[in-house]
C-alpha positions as CSV (number, residue, x, y, z in Angstrom):
1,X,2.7,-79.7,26.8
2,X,4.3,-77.4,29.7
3,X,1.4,-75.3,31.0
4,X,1.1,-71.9,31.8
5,X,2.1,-71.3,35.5
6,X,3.8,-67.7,35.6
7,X,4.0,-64.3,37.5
8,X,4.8,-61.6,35.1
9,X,4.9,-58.1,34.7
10,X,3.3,-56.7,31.6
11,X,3.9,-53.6,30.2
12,X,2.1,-51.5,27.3
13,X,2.3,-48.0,25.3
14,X,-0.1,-47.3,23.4
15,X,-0.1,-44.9,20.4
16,X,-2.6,-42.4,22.5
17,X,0.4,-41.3,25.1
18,X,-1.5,-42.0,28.1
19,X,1.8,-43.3,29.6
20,X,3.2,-46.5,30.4
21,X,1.0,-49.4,31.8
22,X,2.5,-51.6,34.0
23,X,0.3,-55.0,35.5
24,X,1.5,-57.5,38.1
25,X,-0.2,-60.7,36.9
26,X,-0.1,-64.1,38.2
27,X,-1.3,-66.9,35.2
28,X,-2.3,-70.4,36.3
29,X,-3.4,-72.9,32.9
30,X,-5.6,-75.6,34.1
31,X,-8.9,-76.5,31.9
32,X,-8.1,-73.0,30.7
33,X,-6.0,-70.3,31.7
34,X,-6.8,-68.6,34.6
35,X,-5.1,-64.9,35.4
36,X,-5.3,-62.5,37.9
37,X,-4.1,-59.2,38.0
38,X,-2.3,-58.6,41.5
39,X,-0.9,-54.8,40.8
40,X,-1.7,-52.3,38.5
41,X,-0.3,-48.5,37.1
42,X,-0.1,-46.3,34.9
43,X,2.6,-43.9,34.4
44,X,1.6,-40.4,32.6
45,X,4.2,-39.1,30.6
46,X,6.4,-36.2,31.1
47,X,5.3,-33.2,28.3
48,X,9.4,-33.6,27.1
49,X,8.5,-37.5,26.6
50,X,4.9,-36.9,25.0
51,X,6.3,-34.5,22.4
52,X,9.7,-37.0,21.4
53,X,7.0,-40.0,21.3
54,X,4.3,-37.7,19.2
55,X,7.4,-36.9,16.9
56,X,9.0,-40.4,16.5
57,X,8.3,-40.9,12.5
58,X,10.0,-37.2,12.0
59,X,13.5,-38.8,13.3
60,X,16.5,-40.1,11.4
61,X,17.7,-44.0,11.8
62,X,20.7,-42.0,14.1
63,X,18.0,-40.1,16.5
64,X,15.8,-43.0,16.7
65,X,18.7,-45.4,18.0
66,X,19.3,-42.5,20.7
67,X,15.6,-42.4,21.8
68,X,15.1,-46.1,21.9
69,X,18.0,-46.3,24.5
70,X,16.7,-43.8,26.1
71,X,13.2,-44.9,26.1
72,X,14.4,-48.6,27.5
73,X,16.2,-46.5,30.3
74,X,12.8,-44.8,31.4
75,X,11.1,-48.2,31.0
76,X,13.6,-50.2,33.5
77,X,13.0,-47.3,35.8
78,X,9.5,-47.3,35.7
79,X,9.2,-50.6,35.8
80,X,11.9,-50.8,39.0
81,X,9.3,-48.2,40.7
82,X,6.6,-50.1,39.4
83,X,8.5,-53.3,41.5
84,X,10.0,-51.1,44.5
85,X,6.3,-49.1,44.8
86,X,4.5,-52.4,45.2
87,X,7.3,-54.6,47.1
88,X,6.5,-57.1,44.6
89,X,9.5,-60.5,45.0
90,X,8.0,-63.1,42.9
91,X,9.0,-62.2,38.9
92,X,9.1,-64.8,36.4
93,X,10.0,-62.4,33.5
94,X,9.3,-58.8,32.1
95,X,6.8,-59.3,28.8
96,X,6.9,-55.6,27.5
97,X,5.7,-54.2,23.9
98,X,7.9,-51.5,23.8
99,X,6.4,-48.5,21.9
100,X,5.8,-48.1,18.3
101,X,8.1,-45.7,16.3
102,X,7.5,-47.2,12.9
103,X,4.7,-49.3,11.6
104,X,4.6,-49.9,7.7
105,X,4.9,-53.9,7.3
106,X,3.6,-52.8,3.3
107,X,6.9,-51.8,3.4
108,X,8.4,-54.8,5.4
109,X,9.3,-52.8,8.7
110,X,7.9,-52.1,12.2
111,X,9.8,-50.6,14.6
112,X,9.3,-50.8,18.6
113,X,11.0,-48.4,20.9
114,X,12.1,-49.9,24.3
115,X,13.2,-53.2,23.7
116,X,16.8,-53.7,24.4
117,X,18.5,-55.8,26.3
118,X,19.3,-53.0,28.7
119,X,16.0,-53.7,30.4
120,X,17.1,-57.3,31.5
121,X,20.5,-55.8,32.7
122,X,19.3,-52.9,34.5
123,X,16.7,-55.3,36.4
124,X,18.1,-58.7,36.6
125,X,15.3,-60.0,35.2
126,X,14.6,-61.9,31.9
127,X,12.8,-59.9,29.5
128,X,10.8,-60.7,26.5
129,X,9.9,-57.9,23.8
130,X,10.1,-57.2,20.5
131,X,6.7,-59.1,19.0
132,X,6.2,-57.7,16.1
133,X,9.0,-58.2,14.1
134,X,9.4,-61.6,13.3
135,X,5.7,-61.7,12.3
136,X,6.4,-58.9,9.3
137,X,9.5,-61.1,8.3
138,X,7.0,-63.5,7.8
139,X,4.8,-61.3,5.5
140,X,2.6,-60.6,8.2
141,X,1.1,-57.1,9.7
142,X,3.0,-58.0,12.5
143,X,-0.4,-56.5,14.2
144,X,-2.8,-56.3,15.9
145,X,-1.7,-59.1,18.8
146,X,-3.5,-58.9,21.4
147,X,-6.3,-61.3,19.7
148,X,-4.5,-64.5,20.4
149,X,-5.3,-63.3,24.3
150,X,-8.8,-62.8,23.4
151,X,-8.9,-66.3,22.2
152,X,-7.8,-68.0,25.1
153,X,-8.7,-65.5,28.1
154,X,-12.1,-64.1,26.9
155,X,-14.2,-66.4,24.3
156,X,-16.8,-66.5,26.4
157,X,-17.4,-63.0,23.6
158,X,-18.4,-62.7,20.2
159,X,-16.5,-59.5,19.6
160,X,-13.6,-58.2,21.7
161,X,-13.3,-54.4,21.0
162,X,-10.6,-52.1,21.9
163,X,-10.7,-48.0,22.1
164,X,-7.0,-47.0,22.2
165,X,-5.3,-44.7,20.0
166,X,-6.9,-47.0,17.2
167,X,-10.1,-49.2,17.6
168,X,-9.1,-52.6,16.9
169,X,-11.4,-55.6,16.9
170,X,-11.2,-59.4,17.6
171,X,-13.6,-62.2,16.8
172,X,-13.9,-66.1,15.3
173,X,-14.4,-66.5,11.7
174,X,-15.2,-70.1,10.2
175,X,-13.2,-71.1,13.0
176,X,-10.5,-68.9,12.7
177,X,-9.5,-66.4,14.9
178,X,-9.3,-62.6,12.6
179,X,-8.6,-59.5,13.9
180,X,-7.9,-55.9,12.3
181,X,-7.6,-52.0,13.1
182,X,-11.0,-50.7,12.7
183,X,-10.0,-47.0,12.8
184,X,-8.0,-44.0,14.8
185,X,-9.7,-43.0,18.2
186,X,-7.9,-41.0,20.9
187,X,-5.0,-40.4,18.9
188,X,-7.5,-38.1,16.7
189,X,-9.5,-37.1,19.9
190,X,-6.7,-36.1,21.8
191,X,-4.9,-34.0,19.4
192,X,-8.6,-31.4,19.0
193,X,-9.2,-31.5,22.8
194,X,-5.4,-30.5,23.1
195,X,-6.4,-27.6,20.6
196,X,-9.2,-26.8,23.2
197,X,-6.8,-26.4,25.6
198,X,-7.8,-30.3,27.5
199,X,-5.8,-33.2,27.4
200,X,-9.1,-35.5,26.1
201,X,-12.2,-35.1,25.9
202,X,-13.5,-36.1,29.1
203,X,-16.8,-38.2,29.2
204,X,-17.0,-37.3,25.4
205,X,-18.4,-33.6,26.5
206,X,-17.0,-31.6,24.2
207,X,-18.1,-33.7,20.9
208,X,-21.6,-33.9,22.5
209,X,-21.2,-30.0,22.2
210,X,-20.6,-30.0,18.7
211,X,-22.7,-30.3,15.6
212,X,-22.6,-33.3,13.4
213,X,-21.1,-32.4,9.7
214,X,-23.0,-34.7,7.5
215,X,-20.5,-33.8,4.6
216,X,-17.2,-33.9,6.8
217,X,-18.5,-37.5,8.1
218,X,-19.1,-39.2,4.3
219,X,-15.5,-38.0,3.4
220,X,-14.3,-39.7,6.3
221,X,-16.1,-42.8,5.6
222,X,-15.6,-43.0,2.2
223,X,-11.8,-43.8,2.8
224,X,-10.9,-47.0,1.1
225,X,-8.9,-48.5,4.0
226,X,-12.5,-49.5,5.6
227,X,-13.3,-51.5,2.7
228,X,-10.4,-53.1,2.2
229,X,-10.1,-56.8,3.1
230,X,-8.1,-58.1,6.6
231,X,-5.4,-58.3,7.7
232,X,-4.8,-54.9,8.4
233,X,-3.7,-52.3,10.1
234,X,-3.1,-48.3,11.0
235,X,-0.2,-46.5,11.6
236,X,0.6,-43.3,13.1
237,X,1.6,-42.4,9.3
238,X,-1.9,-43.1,8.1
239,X,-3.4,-41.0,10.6
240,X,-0.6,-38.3,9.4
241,X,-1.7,-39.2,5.9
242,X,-5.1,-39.5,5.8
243,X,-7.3,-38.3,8.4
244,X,-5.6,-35.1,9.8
245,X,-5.5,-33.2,6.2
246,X,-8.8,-33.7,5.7
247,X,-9.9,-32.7,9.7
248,X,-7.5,-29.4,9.6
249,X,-8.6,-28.5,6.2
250,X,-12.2,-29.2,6.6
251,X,-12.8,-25.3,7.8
252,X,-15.2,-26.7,10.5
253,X,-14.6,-25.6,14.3
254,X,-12.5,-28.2,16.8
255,X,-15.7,-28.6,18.7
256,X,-17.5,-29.6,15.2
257,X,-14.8,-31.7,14.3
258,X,-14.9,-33.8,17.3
259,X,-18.4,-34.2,17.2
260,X,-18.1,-35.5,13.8
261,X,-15.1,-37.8,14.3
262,X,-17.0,-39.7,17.3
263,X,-19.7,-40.2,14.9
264,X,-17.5,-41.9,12.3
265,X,-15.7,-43.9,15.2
266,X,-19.5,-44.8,15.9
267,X,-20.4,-46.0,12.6
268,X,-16.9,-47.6,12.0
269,X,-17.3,-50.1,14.8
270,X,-20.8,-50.8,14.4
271,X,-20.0,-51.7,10.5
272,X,-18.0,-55.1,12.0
273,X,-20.8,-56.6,13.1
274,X,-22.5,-59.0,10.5
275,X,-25.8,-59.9,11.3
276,X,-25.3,-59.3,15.0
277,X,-28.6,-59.9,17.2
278,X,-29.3,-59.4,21.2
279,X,-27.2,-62.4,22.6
280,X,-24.1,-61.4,20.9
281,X,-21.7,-59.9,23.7
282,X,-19.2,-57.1,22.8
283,X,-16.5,-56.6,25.5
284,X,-15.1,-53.1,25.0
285,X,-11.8,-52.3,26.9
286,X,-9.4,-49.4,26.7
287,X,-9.1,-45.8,27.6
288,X,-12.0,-44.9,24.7
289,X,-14.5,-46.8,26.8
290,X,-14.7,-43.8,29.2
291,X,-15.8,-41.4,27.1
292,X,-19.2,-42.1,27.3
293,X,-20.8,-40.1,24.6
294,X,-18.7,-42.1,22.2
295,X,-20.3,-45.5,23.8
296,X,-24.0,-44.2,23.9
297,X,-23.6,-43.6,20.0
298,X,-22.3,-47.4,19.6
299,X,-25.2,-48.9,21.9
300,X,-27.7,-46.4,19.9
301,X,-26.6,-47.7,16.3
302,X,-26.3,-52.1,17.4
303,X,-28.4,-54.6,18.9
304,X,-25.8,-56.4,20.0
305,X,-24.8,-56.4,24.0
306,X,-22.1,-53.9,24.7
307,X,-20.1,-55.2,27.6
308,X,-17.8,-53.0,29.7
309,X,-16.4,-55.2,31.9
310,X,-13.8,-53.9,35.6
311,X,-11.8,-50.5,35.4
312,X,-9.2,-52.8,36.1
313,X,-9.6,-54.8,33.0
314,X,-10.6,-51.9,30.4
315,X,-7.2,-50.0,31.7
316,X,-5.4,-53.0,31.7
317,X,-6.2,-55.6,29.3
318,X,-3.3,-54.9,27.0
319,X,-0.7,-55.6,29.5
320,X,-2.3,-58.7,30.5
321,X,-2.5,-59.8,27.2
322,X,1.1,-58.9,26.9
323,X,2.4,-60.8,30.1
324,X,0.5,-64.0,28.6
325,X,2.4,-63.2,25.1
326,X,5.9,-63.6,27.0
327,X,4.5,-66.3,28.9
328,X,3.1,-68.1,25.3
329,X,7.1,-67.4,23.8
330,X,8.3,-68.8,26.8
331,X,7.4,-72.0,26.4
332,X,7.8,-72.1,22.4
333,X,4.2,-71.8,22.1
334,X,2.7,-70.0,18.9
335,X,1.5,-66.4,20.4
336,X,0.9,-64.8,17.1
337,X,-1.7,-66.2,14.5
338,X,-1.7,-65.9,10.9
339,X,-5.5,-65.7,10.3
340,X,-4.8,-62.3,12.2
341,X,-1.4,-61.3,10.8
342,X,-1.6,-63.0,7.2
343,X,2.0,-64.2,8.2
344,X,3.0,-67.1,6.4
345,X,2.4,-69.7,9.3
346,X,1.2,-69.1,13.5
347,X,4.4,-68.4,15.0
348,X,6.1,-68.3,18.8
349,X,7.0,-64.4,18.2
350,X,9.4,-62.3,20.5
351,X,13.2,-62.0,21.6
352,X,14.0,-63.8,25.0
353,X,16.8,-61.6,26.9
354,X,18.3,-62.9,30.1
355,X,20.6,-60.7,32.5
């Protein structure tokens, strides 16, 4: 079996529009594979950019064609800076998620923005993209991905846990890998600190502000996507759907609202872990790990050891996981598990373009 023995460029958007990550990594498979992350950004996005990606289920089939060559236009720029910036000379390939415009694989579909072949062209390098969709062909959820990473990079965990614009978890099962969507976090956080006139709600100040609204928080938890079985997972329409009517609606202030929220989040995340004691490590990672109100509530409601491992790594870890996707597909390896998906068989997902 060909090893793992890459430098790659990763590259992640995440439903919570805190731009465009970009990591340098360098992967070296020996007992196990070793990375290191050489270079890392992230790029905010323009307000014109935020409000098209906020707005991407609104569009027609026509507009969204338009945006997603526009999108992979801003992306081979970026990612050119992201080269230029860092006088980087050593590129294997480009492993890139694009950014989600569509996600209902009930419905057979998922749609990535950012994935065309453009890319490659624009910078003469190979690019691989475009994960999902094979794995909803295949009957799968064609998400959450990243757990196939957690596997191989960081099982030294019980739980791998990540705050994005959804929570989304990761752990072993009677030997299987599983993974699933937990619940919306800074995609709902975001949009009340916005109303507050804040971007987010730094260090989780404003929720600690706000008064907990015991009859707003057993609505939220009494929705029947958290007791539905796995695989699954959330879309930008759910959140559309089901949690903003009933936040909007509820009559309760922004401040009360956020307060309430974190506490679901809270109580969400602590729910996946089944007879957890004090050796079980957690490893939390993305942007939701900084508000730290949100963390004290988890630590206050487990036993379990919550890990928050480098900056580097909770900022990061998706594009890393990403660059070792391409590198997986690359060599024909299966990248994308059907414990996690419920796709019909593991597969090696992802289109392969060359310039």
């Amino acid at each position: 079996m060909t090893k793992l023995k890459f430098k790659v460029i990763g590259v992640m958007s995440g439903t919570s529009l805190d731009g465009i990550d970009l990591a340098y990594i360098s992967f070296d498979e020996k007992a196990t594979i070793e990375f290191e992350i050489l270079k890392a950004e992230t790029v905010s996005y323009s307000d014109t950019w935020k409000t098209k990606l906020e707005n991407l289920v609104d569009l027609n089939s026509e507009e969204l064609q338009d945006l997603d060559a526009d999108y992979s236009e801003l992306l081979a720029n970026e990612i050119q800076n992201f080269i230029d910036t860092n006088a980087i000379e050593e590129i294997d390939f480009i492993a890139s998620h694009g950014h989600t415009a569509l996600h209902r694989p009930d419905l057979g579909y998922t749609l990535q923005i950012g994935n065309q072949k453009s890319i490659s062209s624009k910078l003469n390098l190979p690019l691989i993209c475009d994960f999902r969709v094979q794995d909803v062909k295949l009957g799968g959820q064609g998400a959450p991905l990243v757990p196939i990473g957690d596997l191989l990079l960081f099982s030294d965990f019980e739980y791998c846990i990540n705050l994005g614009g959804f929570a989304n978890v990761s752990f072993q099962d009677n030997g299987q890998r599983v993974a699933y969507d937990i619940c919306p976090v800074n995609i709902v956080f975001n949009y009340f600190s916005s109303e507050l006139g804040q971007a987010f709600d730094n260090s989780g100040n404003l929720a600690k502000s706000g008064q907990l609204q015991p009859s707003l928080l057993d609505i939220l938890n009494s929705n029947d996507y958290f007791e539905s079985s796995y695989p699954k997972s959330l879309g930008l329409e759910w959140v559309k759907s089901e949690v903003f009517p009933i936040l909007i609606n509820s009559g309760y202030s922004q401040i009360d609202i956020l307060r309430t929220y974190c506490e679901h989040i809270a109580m969400q995340i602590v729910n996946q872990f089944n007879n957890v004691n004090k050796k079980d490590k957690v490893l939390f990672t993305g942007g939701g790990v900084y508000n730290t109100f949100l963390m004290s509530r988890i630590q206050d409601l487990t036993e379990a050891t919550v890990v928050i491992p480098s900056n580097e790594l909770v900022e990061y870890k998706e594009a890393l996981i990403f660059g070792l996707l391409g590198g997986l597909k690359y060599l024909g390896r299966n990248n994308c598990l059907s414990s996690v998906t419920g796709a019909s068989k593991n597969h090696s997902s992802g289109v392969i373009y060359k310039p």
